[in-house]
C-alpha positions in Angstrom: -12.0 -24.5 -49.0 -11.0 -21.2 -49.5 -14.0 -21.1 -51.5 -16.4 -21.6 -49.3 -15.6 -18.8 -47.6 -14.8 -16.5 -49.9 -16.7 -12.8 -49.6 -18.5 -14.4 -46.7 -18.8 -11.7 -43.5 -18.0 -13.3 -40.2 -19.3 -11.1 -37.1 -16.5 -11.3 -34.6 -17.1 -10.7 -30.8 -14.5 -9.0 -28.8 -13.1 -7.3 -25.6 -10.4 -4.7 -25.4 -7.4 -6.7 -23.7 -4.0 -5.6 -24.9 -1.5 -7.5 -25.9 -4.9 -9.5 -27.5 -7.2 -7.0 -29.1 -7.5 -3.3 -28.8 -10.1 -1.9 -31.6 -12.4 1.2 -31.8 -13.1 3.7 -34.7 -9.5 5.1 -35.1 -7.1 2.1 -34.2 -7.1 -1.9 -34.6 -4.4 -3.7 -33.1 -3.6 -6.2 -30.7 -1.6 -10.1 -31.7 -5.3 -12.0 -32.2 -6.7 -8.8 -34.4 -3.4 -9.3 -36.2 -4.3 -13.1 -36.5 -7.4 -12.7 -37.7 -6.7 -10.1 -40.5 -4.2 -12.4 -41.9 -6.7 -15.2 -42.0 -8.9 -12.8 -43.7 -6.4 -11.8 -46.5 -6.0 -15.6 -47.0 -9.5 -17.0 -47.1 -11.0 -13.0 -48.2 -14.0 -12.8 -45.8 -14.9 -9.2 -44.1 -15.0 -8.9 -40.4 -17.6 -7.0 -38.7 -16.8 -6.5 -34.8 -19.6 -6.6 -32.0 -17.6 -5.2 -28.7 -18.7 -7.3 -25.4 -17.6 -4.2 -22.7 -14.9 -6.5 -21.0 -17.4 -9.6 -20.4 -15.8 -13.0 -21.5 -18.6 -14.6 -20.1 -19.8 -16.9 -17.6 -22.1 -20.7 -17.4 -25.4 -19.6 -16.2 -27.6 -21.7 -14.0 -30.1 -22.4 -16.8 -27.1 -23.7 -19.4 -26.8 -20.3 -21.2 -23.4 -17.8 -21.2 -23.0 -14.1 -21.2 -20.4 -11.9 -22.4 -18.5 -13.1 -25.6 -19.3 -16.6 -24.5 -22.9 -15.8 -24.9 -22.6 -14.1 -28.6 -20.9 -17.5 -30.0 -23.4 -20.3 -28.2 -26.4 -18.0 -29.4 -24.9 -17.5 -32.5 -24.6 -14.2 -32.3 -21.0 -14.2 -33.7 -19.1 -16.6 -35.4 -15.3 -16.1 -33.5 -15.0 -14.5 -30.1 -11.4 -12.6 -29.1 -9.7 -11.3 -26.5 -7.2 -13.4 -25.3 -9.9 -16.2 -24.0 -8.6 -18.8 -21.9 -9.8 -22.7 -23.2 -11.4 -24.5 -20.1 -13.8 -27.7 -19.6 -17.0 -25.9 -19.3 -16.2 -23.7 -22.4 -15.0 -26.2 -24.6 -17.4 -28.3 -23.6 -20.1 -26.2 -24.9 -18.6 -24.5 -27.2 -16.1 -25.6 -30.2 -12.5 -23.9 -30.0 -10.0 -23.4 -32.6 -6.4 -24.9 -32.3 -4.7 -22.6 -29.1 -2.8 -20.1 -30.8 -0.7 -18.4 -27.2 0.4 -19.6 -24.0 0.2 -18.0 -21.0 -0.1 -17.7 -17.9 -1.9 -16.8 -14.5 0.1 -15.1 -12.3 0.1 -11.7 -10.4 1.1 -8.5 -10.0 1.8 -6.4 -6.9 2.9 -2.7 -6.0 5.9 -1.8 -6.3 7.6 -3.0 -2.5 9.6 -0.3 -0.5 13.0 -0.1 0.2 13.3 -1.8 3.2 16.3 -1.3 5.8 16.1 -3.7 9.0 16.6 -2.4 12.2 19.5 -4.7 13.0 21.5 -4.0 9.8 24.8 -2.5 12.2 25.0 -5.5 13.7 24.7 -8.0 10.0 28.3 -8.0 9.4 29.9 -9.8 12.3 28.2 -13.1 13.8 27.0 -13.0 17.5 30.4 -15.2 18.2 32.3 -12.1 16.7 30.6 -9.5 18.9 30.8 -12.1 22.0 34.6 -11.3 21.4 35.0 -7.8 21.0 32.8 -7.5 23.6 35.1 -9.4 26.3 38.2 -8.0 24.4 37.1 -4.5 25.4 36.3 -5.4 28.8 39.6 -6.8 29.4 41.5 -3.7 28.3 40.8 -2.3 31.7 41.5 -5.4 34.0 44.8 -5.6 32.3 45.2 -2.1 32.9 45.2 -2.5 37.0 48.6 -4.9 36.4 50.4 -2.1 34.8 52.4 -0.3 38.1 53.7 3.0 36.4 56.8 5.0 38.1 55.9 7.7 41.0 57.4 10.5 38.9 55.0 9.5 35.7 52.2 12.1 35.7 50.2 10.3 32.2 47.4 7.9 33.4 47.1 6.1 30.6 43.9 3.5 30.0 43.8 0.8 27.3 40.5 0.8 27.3 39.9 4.4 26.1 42.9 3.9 24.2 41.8 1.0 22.1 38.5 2.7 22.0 39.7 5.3 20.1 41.5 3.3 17.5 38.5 1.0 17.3 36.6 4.7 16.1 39.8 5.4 13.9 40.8 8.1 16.0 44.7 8.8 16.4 46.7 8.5 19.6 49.8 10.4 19.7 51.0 9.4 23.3 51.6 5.7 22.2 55.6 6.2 23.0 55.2 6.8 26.9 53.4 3.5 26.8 54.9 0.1 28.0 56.3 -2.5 26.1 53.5 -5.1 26.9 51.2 -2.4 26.4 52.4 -1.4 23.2 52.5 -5.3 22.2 48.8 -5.5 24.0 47.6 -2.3 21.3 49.5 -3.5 17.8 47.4 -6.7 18.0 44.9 -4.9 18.5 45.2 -2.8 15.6 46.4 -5.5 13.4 42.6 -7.5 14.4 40.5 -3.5 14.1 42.4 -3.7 10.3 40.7 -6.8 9.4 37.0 -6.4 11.4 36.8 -2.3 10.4 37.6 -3.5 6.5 34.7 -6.0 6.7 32.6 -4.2 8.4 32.5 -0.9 6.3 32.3 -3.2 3.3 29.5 -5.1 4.1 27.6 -1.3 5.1 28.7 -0.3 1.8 27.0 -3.1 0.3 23.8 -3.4 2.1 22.9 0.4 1.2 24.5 0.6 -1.9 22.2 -2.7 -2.8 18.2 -2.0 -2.3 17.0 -4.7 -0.1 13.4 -5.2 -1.2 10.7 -7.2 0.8 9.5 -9.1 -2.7 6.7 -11.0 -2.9 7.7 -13.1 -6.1 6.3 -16.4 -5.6 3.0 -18.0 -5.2 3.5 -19.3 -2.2 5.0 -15.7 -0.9 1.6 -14.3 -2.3 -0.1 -17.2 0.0 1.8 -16.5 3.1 1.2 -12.6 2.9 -2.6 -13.6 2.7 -2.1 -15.6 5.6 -0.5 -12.9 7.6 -3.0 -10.3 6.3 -0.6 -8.3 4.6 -1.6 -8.4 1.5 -5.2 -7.8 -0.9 -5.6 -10.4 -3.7 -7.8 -8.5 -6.4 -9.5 -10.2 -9.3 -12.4 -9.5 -11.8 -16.0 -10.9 -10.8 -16.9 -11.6 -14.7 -13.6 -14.2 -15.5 -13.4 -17.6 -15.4 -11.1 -17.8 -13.5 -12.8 -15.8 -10.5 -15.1 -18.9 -10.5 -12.1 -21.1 -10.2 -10.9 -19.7 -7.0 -14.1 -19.7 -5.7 -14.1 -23.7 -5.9 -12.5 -25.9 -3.0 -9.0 -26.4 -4.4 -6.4 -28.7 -2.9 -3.3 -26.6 -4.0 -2.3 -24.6 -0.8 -1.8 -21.0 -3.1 -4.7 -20.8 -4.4 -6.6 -21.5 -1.0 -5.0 -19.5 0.9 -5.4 -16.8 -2.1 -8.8 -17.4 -2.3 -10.0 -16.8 1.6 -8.8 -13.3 0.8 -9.9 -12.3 -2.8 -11.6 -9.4 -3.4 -13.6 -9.3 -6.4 -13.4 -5.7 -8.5 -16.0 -5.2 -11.3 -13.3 -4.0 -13.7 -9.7 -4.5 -14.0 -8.8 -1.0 -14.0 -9.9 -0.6 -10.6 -7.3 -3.1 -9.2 -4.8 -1.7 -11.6 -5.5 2.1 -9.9 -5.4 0.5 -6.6 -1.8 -0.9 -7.3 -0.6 2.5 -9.4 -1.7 5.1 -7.3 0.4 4.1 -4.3 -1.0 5.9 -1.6 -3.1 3.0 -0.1 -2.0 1.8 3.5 -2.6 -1.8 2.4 -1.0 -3.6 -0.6 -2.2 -4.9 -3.2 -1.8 -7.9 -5.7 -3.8 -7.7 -9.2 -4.3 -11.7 -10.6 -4.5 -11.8 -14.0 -2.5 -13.4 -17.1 1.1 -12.6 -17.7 0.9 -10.7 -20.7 -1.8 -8.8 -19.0 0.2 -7.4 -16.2 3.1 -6.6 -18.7 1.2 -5.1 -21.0 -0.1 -2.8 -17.9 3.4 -2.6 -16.8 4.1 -0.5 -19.8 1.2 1.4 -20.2 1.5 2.7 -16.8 5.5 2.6 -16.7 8.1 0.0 -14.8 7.8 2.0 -11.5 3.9 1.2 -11.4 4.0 -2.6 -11.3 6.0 -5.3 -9.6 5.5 -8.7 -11.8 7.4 -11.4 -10.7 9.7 -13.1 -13.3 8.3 -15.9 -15.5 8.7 -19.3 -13.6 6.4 -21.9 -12.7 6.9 -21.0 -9.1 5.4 -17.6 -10.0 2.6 -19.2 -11.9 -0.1 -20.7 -10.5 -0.8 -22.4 -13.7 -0.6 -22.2 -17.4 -3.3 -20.6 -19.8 -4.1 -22.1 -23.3 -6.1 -19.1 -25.1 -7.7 -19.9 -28.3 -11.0 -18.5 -30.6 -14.7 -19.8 -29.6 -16.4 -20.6 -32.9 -19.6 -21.1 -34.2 -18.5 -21.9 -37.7 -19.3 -25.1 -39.8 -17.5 -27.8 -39.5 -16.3 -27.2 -43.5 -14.0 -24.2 -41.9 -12.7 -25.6 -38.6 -9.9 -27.4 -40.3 -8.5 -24.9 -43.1 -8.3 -22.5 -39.9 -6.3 -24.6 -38.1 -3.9 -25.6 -40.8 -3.0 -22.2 -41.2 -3.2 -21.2 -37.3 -0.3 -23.6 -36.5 1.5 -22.1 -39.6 0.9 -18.4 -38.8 2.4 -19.6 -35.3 5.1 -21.8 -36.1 6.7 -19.3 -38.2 7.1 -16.8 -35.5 4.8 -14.5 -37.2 3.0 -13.9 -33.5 5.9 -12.9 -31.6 6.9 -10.4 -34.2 3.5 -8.9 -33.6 4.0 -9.0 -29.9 7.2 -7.2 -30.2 5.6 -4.6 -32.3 3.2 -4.2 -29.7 5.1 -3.5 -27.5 7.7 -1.2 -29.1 4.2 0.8 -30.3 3.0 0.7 -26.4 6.4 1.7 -24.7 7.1 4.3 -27.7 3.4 5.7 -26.5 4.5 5.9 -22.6 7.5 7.6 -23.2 5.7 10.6 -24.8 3.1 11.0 -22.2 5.6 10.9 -19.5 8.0 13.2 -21.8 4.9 15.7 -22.4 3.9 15.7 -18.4 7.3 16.4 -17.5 7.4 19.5 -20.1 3.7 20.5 -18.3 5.3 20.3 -15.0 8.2 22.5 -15.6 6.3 25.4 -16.9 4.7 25.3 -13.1 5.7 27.4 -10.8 5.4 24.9 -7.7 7.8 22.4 -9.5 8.5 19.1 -7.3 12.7 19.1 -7.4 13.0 15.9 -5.3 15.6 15.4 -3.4 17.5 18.8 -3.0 19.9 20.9 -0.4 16.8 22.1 1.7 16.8 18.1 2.7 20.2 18.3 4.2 18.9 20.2 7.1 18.1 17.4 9.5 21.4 16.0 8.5 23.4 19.0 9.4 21.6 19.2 12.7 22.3 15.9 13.4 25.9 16.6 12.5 25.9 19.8 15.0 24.4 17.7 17.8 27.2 15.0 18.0 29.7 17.9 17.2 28.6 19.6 20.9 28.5 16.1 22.2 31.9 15.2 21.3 33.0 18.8 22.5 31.3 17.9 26.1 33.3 14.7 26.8 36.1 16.5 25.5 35.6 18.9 28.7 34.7 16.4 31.1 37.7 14.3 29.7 40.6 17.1 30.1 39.0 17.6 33.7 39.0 14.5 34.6 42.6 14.0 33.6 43.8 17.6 35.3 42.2 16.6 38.5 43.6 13.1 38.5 47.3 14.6 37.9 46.3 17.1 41.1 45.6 14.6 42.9 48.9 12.3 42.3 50.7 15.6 42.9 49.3 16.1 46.5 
């Protein structure tokens, strides 16, 4: 066979669509371009590439395709590329090699905020738990009116401001003049503030020490956002796959995805929409898994939020394979070797190297703006001491608060003692 097509020149049709294919003047590369010049080494035809501008290619009313689609059923060009999903209308008009990559459709979303609920003070203890320090603390000061104190004492004291201020871990030095059912009433007390003041901090500690993020990392998350309106569903016009929304489907996602999808006539607009994070709505991109990742590391890990691989983040699986229009002579030889070449790992290995090339690429643009942006004058530091402003005010404010009730406290208590006294 290898015969046959031997010196022959096969006119390949593609679309630039990292981790795929990615090929202009200077640079080739991408896991099917890889594919393909290994089947080339082995059966030693040429290649000569015809690029489509991003259009797979869609059925036409009159039977005939565009895009990639179009250059193979006009034979136009004998193998498209591009990472080009297999589906019934395709195959059905056009042959397919053996799939050579699994994917998958799923999305990809901004990056969500930190989010901090309103009610987060009152998260560690159940409403039973409050209930109870709530009635404890109003029962300090009814059990204060049984305590009868001698004529000649001149200390009021109040176990309700008393337990108050070990509650707030503040120290009480007068706890000797205090009775013994007081003093029994305040050291259970304390031993119970131990165990809820432990929890308590602990749980503070955890919650802000531990970014609570509102994730939308599930289909049916991405469904109910779109339900609630708080969410944009973008996918290209010229895919497949746009059609396929388009259709009445039973499955509940993909409806509820679809009443809200917003068609973009190139997937770097959605993917600017999502990066450039300044948009008072949010945005999910739909597209294949490797798609989104690859983006993910072309624009860095702080660009995109893609969910983790799982068929509950999947709205369904992707076989991608090469439309052909090659005799029937090749089909099988192409095949036999396809299953090989992915058997042995051989793709994966290109994947990775992919990858490493594409993160490699992202860390020296980053590394070089950085450098650009020191050598500016109006440098953005972040975080820095100016921002610690606010907090000292705030910090000042409850300062003179606490100095006030200090004052009304101490003439409250003089005027009390006068009064006993007269």
């Amino acid at each position: 066979m290898k015969s046959l097509i031997l010196n022959r020149t096969l006119t390949i049709a593609y679309t630039n669509a990292l981790p795929y294919s990615k090929i202009d003047n200077n640079h080739q590369t991408g896991i099917e371009y890889e594919l393909l010049k290994t089947l080339s080494e082995i059966f030693q035809f040429k290649m000569i590439f015809i690029d489509c501008k991003d259009d797979y290619g869609i059925r036409q009313p009159d039977g005939n395709w565009t895009g990639i689609m179009g250059k193979i059923f006009n034979n136009e060009a004998n193998i498209g590329i591009g990472g080009i999903v297999v589906t019934f209308n395709r195959i059905s008009a056009i042959k397919f090699l053996y799939p050579h990559w699994l994917d998958s459709l799923t999305f990809g979303t901004t990056i969500p905020h930190n989010h901090v609920p309103l009610d987060i003070y009152f998260q560690p203890f159940t409403p039973i738990v409050w209930l109870c320090l709530f009635i404890s603390l109003i029962l300090f000061p009814v059990l204060n009116l049984y305590q009868q104190y001698e004529q000649n004492n001149n200390y009021a004291f109040n176990l309700l401001w008393i337990n108050l201020s070990l509650l707030l871990r503040q120290p009480y030095y007068s706890r000797i003049r205090l009775t013994l059912s007081q003093k029994i009433t305040i050291i259970t007390w304390m031993l119970s503030l131990i165990i809820l003041t432990n929890i308590y901090s602990s749980y503070l500690c955890a919650r802000f020490a531990i970014k609570n993020y509102n994730v939308i990392d599930t289909c049916d998350k991405l469904a109910d956002a779109c339900d609630n309106n708080e969410i944009i569903p973008l996918l290209e016009e010229k895919t497949v796959v746009f059609s396929l929304f388009k259709t009445d489907s039973s499955i509940r996602s993909i409806r509820s995805v679809a009443q809200k999808l917003r068609g973009i006539s190139h997937r770097s607009e959605g993917e600017q929409l999502i990066t450039v994070q300044k948009h008072k709505e949010q945005y999910a991109l739909i597209s294949s898994f490797e798609r989104i990742q690859t983006s993910q590391l072309l624009f860095g890990s702080e660009s995109f939020y893609l969910p983790p691989a799982s068929s509950e983040s999947s709205f369904f699986p992707l076989l991608v394979g090469f439309p052909i229009q090659l005799p029937d002579d090749f089909i099988q030889p192409f095949e036999i070797w396809i299953m090989r070449i992915t058997s042995s790992g051989l793709m994966e290995c290109w994947k990775n190297r992919i990858t490493m090339t594409i993160r490699e690429s992202f860390i020296e643009r980053r590394n070089t703006k950085q450098f650009d942006s020191s050598m500016k004058t109006n440098i953005d530091e972040g975080f820095n001491l100016s921002h610690f402003d606010r907090l000292a005010n705030i910090f000042l404010s409850f300062i003179l608060i606490s100095i006030i009730i200090f004052i009304i406290e101490l003439l409250f208590y003089r005027f009390k003692i006068l009064y006993k006294l007269l």
